[in-house]
N, C-alpha and C positions, 0 to 999 in steps of 0.2 A: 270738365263737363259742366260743373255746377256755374263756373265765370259763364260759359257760351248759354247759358240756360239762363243765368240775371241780365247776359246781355239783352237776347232775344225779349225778356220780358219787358224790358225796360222799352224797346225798338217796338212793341206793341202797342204801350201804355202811349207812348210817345207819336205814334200813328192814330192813335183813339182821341187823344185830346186834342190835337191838327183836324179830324173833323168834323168836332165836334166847335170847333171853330171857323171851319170853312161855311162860307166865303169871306176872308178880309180884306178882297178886292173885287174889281171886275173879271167876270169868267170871257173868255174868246170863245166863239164858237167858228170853226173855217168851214167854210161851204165851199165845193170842187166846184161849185155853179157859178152863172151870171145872177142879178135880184130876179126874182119870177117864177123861178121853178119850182119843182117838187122840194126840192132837197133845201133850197133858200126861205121856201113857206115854212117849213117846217122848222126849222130853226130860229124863224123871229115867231112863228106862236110858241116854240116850247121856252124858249127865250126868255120870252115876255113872261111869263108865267113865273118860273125862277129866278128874276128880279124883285115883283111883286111878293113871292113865299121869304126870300131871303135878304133884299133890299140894295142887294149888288149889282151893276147894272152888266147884264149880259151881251157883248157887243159881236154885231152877225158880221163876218169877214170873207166875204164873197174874192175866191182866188181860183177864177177858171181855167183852163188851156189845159193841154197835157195831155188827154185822158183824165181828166183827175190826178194827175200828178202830182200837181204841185202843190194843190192844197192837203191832199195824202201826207206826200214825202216832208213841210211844215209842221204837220200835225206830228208825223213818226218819229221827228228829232225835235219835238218842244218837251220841254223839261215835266217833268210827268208829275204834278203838284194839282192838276185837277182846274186848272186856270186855261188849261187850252184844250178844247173838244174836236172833234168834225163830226158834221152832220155828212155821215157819207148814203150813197145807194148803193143798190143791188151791181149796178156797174162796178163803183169801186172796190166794194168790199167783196164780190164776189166774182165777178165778170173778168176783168183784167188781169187778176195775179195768175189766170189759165189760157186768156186771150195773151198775153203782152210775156213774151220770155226773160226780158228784160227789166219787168215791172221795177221800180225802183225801193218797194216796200214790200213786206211780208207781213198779213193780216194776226198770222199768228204770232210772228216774233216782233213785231212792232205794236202792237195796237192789242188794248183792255177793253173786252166789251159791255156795254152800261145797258140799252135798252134798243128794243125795236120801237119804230115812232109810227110810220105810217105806210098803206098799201094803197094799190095805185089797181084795179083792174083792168088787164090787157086783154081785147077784145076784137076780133075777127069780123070784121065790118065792109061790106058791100055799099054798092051807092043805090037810091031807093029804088030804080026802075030796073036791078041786077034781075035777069032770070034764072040765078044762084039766090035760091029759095032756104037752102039749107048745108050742113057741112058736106052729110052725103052727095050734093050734088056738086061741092067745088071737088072731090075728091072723085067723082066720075069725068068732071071736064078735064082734071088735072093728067088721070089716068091717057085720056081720050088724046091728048096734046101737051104730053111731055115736054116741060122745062118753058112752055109756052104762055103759061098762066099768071099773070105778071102780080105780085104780093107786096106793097108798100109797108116801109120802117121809117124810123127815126133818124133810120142811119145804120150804117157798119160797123160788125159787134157791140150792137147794143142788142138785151134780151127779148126785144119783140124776134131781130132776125133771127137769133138762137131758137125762139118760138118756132116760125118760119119752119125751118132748118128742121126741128124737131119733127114738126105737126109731118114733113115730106119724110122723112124716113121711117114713120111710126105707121104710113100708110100707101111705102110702095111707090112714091108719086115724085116727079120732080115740078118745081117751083119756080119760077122765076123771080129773083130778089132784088128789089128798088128801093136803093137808101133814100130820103129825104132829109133834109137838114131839119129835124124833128118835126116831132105828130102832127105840129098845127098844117106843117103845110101837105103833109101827105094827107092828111083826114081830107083837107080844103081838095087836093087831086081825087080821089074819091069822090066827091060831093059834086066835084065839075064831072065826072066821068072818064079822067084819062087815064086812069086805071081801075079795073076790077076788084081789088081786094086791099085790104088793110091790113095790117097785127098793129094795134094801137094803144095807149090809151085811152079809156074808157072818157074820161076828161077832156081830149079833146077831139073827140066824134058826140059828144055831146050836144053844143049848137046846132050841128046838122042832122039831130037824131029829131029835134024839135020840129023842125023844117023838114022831115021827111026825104031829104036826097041822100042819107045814108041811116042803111038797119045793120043790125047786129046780127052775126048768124052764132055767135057762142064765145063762151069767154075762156081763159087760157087757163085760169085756176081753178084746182080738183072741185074748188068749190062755188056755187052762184052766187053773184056779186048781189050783194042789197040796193044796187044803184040799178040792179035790170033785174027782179026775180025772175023773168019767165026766159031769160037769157039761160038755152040748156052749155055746159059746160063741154069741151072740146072732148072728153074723156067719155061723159054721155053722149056724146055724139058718133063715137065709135072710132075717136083718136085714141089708141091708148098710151098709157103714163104721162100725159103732159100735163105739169102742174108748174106754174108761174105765175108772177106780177112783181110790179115794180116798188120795193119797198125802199123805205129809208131806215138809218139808224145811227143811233151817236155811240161814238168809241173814244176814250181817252187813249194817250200814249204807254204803252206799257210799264208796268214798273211804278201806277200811279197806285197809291196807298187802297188799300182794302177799304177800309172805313168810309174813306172818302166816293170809292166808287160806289158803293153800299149807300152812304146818302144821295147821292147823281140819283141812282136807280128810282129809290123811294122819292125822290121828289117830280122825275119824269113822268114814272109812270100815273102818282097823284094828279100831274096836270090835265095828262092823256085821258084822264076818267071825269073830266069834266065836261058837264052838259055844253059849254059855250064854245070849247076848245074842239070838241066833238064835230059840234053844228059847224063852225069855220071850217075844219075841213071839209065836213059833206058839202058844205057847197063848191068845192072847185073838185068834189068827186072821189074825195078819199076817204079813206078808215083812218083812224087811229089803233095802233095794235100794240101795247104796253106788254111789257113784256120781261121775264126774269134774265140775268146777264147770261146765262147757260143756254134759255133760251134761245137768244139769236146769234150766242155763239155754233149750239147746233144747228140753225137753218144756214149760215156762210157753209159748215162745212158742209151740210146738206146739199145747196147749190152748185159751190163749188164742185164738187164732185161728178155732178150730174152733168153741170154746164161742158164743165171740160171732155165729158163724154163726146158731146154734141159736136164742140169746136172742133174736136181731132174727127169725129166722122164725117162732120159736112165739109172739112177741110176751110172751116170760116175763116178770114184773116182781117185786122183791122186795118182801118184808113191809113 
């Protein structure tokens, strides 16, 4: 007992002075995206930031397709020393290990979670001459013309249709469900009028919030977005339980040293709370939401949970 007890101590001492030296190279950061997105933005600003605090250069490694696969299933089998990250979403960390039976990763037994980075408000958007005034009234047309009422996504199982999917069983009503090959160009169908309704990103119904060919009738999360105060919230609306949006966050591979995630944490979250790093996101319409590692280990489980309620009730399946 006393040998397994100098071992153990020695395996801590030896994990403390590893990171208190980390980084003595370049950190990977894998993105499941194309450059552009949520998830790629957000990885060359926090990126950029722990280069600058630590002097290592942080290199962003955009590896799309899959679902999120294959930058996941890279990330799950890199050697767990804190040199390889992903900046995953709410898709992969949450969405797919209950959409995909086959998923090729397990969030819990593969992957150590460091911090939440950033949130995205999803928002229920009409085009501006809709005579859908309000939630109540799409939920009287919907009633009026079941499965008739046509609701634009990003695409199949992604969490707006989950939204979707939610907001119709939560109020009785069926829905009619239109993937787009993401927000840009379903907002852009909205805004020309060949569809009725949206569940989007708030980011990108933004342009045509300016121009007035699409309004908001309420956002998807418990709470109102600071990008639309007077935007009443789906829940205020008389949706009940629906609470979503499209976050991101960074997860190392499991098995990566205590210490070392312990400083990830504390230097993430440091960036996250800066004035400049702040403002960059607000402008393409996002928060920064810094966060403790327990924290967004309990909102996956949180999601996940709820999500998979959704998938098995509305009987969702992916592309």
């Amino acid at each position: 007992m006393r040998t397994m007890l100098a071992l153990l101590g020695l395996m801590l001492l030896a994990q403390g002075a590893a990171a208190q030296d980390y980084p003595t190279k370049p950190i990977h950061f894998l993105v499941p995206y194309a450059p552009g997105g949520p998830a790629d933005i957000a990885a060359r600003l926090v990126g950029g930031k722990l280069t600058e605090a630590w002097g290592q250069q942080v290199v962003v490694e955009n590896k799309p397709g899959g679902n999120g696969f294959i930058a996941m299933s890279a990330a799950a089998k890199a050697a767990p020393d804190g040199y390889t990250l992903v900046m995953a979403t709410i898709g992969e960390a949450a969405i797919a290990p209950v959409l995909f039976k086959d998923a090729p990763y397990s969030i819990e037994r593969d992957f150590a979670p460091i911090s939440l980075v950033s949130d995205a408000t999803i928002v229920l958007a009409v085009h501006g001459d809709s005579p859908l005034k309000s939630v109540a009234d799409v939920i009287t047309a919907a009633k009026a013309q079941p499965g008739r009422i046509s609701v634009g996504s990003p695409g199949n199982g992604t969490v707006n249709q989950i939204v979707i999917e939610w907001m119709a069983l939560n109020t009785g009503t069926q829905l009619q469900h239109i993937p787009y090959k993401g927000s840009a160009p379903a907002a852009t169908a909205i805004a020309a009028g060949e569809i009725p309704l949206g569940m989007l990103a708030s980011s990108s119904v933004a342009p045509h919030l300016k121009t007035g060919r699409v309004r908001v009738l309420a956002v998807a999360s418990a709470k109102r977005s600071k990008f639309g105060p007077d935007w009443p919230t789906l829940q205020q609306a008389g949706v009940a339980d629906v609470n979503a949006s499209t976050w991101t966050a960074l997860l190392a591979p499991h098995g990566t040293p205590q210490p070392i995630l312990d400083k990830l944490n504390a230097e993430v979250v440091k960036a996250l709370e800066l004035p400049d790093i702040k403002e960059r996101f607000a402008a393409g319409g996002v928060e920064t939401i810094p966060s403790s590692a327990a924290e967004l280990a309990a909102r996956i489980k949180q999601d996940s949970a709820q999500f998979g309620l959704i998938v098995q009730k509305a009987n969702i399946k992916p592309d």
